[in-house]
ZADO-1210 file (C-alpha; in nm, 4 decimals, padded with zeros to 6 digits):
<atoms>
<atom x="18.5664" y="-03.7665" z="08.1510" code="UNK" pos="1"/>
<atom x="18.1905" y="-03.6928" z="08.0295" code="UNK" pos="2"/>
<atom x="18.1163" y="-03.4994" z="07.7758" code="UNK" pos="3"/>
<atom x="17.8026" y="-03.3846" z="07.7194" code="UNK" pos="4"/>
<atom x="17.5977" y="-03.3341" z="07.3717" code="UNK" pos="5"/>
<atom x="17.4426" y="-03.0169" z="07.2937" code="UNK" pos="6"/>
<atom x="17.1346" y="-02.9965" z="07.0773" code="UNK" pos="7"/>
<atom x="17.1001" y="-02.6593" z="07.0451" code="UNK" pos="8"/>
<atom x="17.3126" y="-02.6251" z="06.7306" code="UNK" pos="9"/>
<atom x="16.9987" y="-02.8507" z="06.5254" code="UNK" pos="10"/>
<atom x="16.7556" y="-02.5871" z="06.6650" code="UNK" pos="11"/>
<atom x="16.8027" y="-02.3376" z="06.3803" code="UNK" pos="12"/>
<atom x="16.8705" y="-02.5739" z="06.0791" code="UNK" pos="13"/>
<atom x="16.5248" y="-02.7518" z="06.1871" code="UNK" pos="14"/>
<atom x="16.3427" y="-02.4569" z="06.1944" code="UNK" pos="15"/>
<atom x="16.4435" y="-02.3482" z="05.8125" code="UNK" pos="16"/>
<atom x="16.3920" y="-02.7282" z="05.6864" code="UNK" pos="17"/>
<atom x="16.0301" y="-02.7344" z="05.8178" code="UNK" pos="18"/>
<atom x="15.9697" y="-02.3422" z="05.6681" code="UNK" pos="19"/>
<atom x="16.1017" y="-02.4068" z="05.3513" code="UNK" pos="20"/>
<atom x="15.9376" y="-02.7829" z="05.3031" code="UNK" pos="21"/>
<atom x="15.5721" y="-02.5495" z="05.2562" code="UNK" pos="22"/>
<atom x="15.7249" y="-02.4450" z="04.9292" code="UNK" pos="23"/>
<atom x="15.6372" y="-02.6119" z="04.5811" code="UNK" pos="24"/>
<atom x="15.7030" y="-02.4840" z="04.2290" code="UNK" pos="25"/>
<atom x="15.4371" y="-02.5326" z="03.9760" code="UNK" pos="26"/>
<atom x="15.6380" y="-02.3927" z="03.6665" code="UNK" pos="27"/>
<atom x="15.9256" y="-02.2746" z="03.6176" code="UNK" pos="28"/>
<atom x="16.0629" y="-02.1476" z="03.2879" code="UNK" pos="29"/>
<atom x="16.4721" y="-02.1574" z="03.2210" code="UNK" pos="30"/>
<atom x="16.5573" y="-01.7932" z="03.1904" code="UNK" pos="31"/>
<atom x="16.5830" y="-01.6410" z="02.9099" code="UNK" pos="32"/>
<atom x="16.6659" y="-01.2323" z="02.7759" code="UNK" pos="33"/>
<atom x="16.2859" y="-01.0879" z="02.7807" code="UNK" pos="34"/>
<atom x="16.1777" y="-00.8940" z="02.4380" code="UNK" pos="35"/>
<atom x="16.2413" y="-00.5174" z="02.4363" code="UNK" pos="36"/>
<atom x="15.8930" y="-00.4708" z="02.4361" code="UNK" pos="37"/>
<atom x="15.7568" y="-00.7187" z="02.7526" code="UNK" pos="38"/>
<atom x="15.5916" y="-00.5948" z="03.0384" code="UNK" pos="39"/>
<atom x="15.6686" y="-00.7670" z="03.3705" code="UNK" pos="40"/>
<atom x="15.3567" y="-00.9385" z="03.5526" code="UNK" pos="41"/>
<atom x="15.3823" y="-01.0386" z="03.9078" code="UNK" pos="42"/>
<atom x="15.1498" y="-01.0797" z="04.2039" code="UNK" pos="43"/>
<atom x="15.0935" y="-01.2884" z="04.4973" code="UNK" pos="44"/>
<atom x="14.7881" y="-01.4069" z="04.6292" code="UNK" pos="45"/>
<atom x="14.5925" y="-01.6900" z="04.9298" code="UNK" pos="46"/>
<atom x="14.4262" y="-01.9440" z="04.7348" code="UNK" pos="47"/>
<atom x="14.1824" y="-02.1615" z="04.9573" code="UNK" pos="48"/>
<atom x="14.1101" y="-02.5111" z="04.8367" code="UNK" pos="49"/>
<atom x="13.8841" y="-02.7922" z="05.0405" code="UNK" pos="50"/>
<atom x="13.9323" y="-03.1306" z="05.0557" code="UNK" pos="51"/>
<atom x="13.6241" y="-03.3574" z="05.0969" code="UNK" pos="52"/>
<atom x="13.5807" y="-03.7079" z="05.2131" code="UNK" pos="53"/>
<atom x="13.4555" y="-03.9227" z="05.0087" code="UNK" pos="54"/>
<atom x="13.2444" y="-04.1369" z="05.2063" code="UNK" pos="55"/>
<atom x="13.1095" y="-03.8217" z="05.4650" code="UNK" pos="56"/>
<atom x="13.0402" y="-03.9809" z="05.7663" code="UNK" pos="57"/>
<atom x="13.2143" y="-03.8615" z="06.0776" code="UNK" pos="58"/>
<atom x="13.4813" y="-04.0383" z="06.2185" code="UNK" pos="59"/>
<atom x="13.4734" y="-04.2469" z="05.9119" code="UNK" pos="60"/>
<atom x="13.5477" y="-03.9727" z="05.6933" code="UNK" pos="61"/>
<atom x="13.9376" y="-04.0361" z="05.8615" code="UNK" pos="62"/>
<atom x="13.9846" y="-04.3387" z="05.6734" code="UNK" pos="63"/>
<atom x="13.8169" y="-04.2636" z="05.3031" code="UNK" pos="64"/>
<atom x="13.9678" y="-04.1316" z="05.0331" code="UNK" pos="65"/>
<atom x="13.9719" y="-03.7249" z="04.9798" code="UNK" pos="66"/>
<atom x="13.8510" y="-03.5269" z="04.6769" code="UNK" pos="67"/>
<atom x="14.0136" y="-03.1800" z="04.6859" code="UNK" pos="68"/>
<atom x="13.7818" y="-02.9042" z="04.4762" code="UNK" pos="69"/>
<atom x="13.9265" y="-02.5504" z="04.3513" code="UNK" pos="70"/>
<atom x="14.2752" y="-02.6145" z="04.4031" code="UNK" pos="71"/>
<atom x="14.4762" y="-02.3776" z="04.1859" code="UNK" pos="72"/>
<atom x="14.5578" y="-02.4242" z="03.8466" code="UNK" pos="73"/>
<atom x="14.9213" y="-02.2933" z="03.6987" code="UNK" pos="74"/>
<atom x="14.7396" y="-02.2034" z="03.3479" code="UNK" pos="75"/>
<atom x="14.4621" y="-01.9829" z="03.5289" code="UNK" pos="76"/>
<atom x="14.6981" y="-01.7783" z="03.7997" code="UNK" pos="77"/>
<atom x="14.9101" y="-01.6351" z="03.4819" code="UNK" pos="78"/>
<atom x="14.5955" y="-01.6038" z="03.3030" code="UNK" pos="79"/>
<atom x="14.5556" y="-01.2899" z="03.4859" code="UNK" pos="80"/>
<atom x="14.8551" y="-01.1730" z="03.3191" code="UNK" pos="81"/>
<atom x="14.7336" y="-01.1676" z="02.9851" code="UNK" pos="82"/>
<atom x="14.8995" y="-01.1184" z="02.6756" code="UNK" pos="83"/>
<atom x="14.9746" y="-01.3164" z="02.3690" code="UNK" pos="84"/>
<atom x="15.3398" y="-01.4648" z="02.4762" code="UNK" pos="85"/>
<atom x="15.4770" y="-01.5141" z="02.8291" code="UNK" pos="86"/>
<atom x="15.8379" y="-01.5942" z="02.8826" code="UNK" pos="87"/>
<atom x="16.0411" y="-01.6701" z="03.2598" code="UNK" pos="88"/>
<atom x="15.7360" y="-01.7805" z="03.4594" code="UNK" pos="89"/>
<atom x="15.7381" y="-01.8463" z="03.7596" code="UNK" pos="90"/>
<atom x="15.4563" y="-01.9688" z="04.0046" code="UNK" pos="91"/>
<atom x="15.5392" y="-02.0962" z="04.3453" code="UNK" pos="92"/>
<atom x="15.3538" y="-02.2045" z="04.6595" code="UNK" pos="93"/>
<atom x="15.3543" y="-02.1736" z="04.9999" code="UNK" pos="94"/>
<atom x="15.2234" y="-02.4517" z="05.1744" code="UNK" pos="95"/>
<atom x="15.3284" y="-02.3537" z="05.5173" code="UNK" pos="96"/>
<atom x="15.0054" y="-02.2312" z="05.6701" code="UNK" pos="97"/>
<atom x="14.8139" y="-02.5528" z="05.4997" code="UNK" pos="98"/>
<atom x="14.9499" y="-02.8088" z="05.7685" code="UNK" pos="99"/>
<atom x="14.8319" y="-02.6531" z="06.1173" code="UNK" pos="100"/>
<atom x="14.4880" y="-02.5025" z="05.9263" code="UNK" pos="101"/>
<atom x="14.3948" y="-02.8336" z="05.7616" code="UNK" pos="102"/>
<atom x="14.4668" y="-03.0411" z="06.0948" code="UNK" pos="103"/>
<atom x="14.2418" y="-02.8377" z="06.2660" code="UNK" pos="104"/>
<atom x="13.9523" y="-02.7607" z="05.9814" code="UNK" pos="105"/>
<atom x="13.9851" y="-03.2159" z="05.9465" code="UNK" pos="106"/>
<atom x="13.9508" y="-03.2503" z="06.3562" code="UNK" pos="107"/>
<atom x="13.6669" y="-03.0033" z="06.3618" code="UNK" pos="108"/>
<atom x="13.4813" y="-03.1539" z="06.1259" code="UNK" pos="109"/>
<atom x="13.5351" y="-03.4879" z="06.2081" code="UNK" pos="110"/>
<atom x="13.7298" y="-03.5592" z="05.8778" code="UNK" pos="111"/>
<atom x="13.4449" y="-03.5182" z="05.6759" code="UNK" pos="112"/>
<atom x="13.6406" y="-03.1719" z="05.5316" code="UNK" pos="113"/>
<atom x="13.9839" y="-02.9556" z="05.5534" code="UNK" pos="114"/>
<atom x="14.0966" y="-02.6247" z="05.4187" code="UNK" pos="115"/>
<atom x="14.4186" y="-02.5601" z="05.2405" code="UNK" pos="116"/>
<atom x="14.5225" y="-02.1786" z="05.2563" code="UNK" pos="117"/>
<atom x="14.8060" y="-02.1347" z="05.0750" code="UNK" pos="118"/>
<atom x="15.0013" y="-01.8568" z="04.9060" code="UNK" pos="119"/>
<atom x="15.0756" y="-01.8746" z="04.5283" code="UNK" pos="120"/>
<atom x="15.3163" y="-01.6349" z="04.3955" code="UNK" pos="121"/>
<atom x="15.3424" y="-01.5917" z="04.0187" code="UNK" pos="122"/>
<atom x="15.5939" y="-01.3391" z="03.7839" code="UNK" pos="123"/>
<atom x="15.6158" y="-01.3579" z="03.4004" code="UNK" pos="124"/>
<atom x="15.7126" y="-01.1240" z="03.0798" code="UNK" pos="125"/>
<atom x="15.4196" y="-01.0715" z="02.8714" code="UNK" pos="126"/>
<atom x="15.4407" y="-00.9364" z="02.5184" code="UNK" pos="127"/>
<atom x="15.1563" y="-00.8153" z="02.3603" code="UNK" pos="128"/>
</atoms>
C-alpha cells in the first residue's frame, strides 16, 4: 500500500513564520497601573534607513562591509511623545517590507547601497 505525503498542511504555518520573523522589539517596559493623570501616546510610522558599502565600487561593494546611516533610534521615536515620565513603552518594528526592497535597491545599485523601509510602531503613558 502507498501512501502518499501531503504538504499542504506546512503551507499556512510557513506563511505566518516568515510574516512574523519582520518583527523586532526595541523596548519593552513590564506593565505596570498608569498614573491617574497620564495621557496615552501612540503612533506608527515608515522609517527609511540606507546601508552603504564601505569600499563603493560596484560589484565589489557585495563583499565589503556595510555602514547603515539614519536607522531609528528607540530614545528619539518616543521623543515625540513628550512629557516628563513615560511608563509601558512599547516600540516595535516591522521588518517585513525591508527584505524584498533592500534585495532589489543592493542589485540595482550594484551593492554599493540598499534601503530599509520599515514600520516602527511606538505607545507609552506620559505624565506631565
Amino acid at each position: 500500500m502507498t501512501h502518499r505525503v501531503n504538504g499542504r498542511w506546512l503551507v499556512w504555518p510557513l506563511i505566518i513564520v516568515f510574516l512574523l520573523q519582520g518583527c523586532a522589539a526595541l523596548v519593552q517596559d513590564s506593565r505596570v497601573p498608569p498614573p491617574t493623570q497620564a495621557k496615552h501616546c501612540e503612533g506608527t510610522e515608515v522609517i527609511t534607513s540606507t546601508h552603504l558599502a564601505t569600499l563603493p565600487i560596484p560589484l565589489v561593494a557585495f563583499f565589503t562591509p556595510r555602514v547603515t546611516l539614519n536607522a531609528p533610534d528607540s530614545a528619539a521615536i518616543l521623543a515625540k511623545c513628550g512629557g516628563k515620565q513615560q511608563v509601558n513603552r512599547t516600540v516595535t518594528q516591522n521588518y517585513a517590507v525591508c527584505a524584498p526592497t533592500m534585495f532589489l535597491t543592493t542589485i540595482i545599485t550594484l551593492g554599493i547601497a540598499g534601503v530599509c523601509p520599515r514600520i516602527v510602531s511606538w505607545e507609552a503613558d506620559v505624565t506631565d
